[in-house]
C-alpha positions, 0 to 999 in steps of 0.5 A, a space after each residue: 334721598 330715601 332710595 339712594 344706594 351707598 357703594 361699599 365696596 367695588 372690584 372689576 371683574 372683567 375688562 375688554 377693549 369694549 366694556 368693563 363688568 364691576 361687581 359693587 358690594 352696596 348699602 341700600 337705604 334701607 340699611 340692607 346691603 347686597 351686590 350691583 352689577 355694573 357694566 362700563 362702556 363708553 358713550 357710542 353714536 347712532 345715525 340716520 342717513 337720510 336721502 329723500 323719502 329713505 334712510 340707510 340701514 345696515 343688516 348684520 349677524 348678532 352673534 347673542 342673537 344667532 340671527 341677522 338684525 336691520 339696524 341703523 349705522 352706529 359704534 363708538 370708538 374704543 381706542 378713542 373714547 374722548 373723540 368728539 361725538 359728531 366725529 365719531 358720527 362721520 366716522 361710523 357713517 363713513 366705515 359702515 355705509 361708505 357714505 360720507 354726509 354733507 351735514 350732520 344734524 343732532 337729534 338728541 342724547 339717549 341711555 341704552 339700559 340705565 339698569 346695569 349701566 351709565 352708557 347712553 348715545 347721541 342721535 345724528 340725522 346725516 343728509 347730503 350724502 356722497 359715496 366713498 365705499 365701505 372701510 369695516 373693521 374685522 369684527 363688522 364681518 359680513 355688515 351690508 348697507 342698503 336705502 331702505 323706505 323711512 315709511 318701511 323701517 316704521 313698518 317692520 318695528 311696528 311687526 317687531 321685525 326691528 328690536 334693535 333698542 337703539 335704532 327704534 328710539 333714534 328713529 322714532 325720536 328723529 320721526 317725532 322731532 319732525 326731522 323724518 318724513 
């Protein structure tokens, strides 16, 4: 295909227990070469707790941001990175809401910036939900869950109070799948 890119050479620069940053030396197609930057993460989830006409959300400091941002529950499990998607869901939900759901619906799969990286994540729908309480990890430090109107999360991306890319497609999709009110 005339818009591929050949790799010609790949070093890490960075690592963490939560990505890996590669500088890629490159050959385009048409025959000039340059440098690509990679971010690898693992694959993460997103959930949409869902009771009545609410769904849950968490608000938390983003520290890019220097702001507290309304979100959906979501993570990945970098120590565990071949636990199963649905697993990892439970999990989440169960860390950052304290809910525990009776079933977990999939909605779907999305890529979170296919510019700079493979990284994508899988869409869930949790109803039947039960209380348990929070179990956060330190780095989740000061995240709050509360039921939020379905109706009022729409709103408040519509205003551009919620930017999380994440938690905007994973509603939005749910929502237009029928599958939210």
């Amino acid at each position: 295909m005339a818009d591929e890119i050949k790799t010609l050479a790949s070093r890490e620069i960075y690592r963490n227990r939560w990505l890996t940053l590669k500088e890629d030396h490159i050959l385009r197609a048409d025959g000039s070469e340059g440098i690509y930057s990679v971010i690898e993460k693992t694959d993460f989830v997103v959930i949409i707790p869902v009771q009545d006409d609410a769904i849950f959300v968490v608000e938390q400091y983003r520290y890019p941001l220097k702001e507290r941002t309304i979100e959906l529950p979501q993570g990945s499990w970098e120590l565990s990175p071949s636990a199963p998607p649905e697993e990892i869901a439970a999990g989440e939900l169960r860390e950052e809401t304290g809910l525990s759901a009776g079933t977990l619906d999939y909605v779907g799969y999305q890529k979170l910036a296919q510019g700079y990286s493979a990284q994508g994540y899988h869409i869930y729908i949790a109803n039947d939900l039960s209380y348990h309480g929070q179990q956060l990890d330190a780095e989740e430090y000061g995240l709050t869950a509360r039921k939020m109107k379905s109706s009022d999360f729409n709103r408040l991306i519509l205003e551009g109070r919620i930017t999380d890319a994440t938690s905007v497609t994973a509603f939005l999709l749910a929502k237009e799948k029928g599958l939210l009110s």
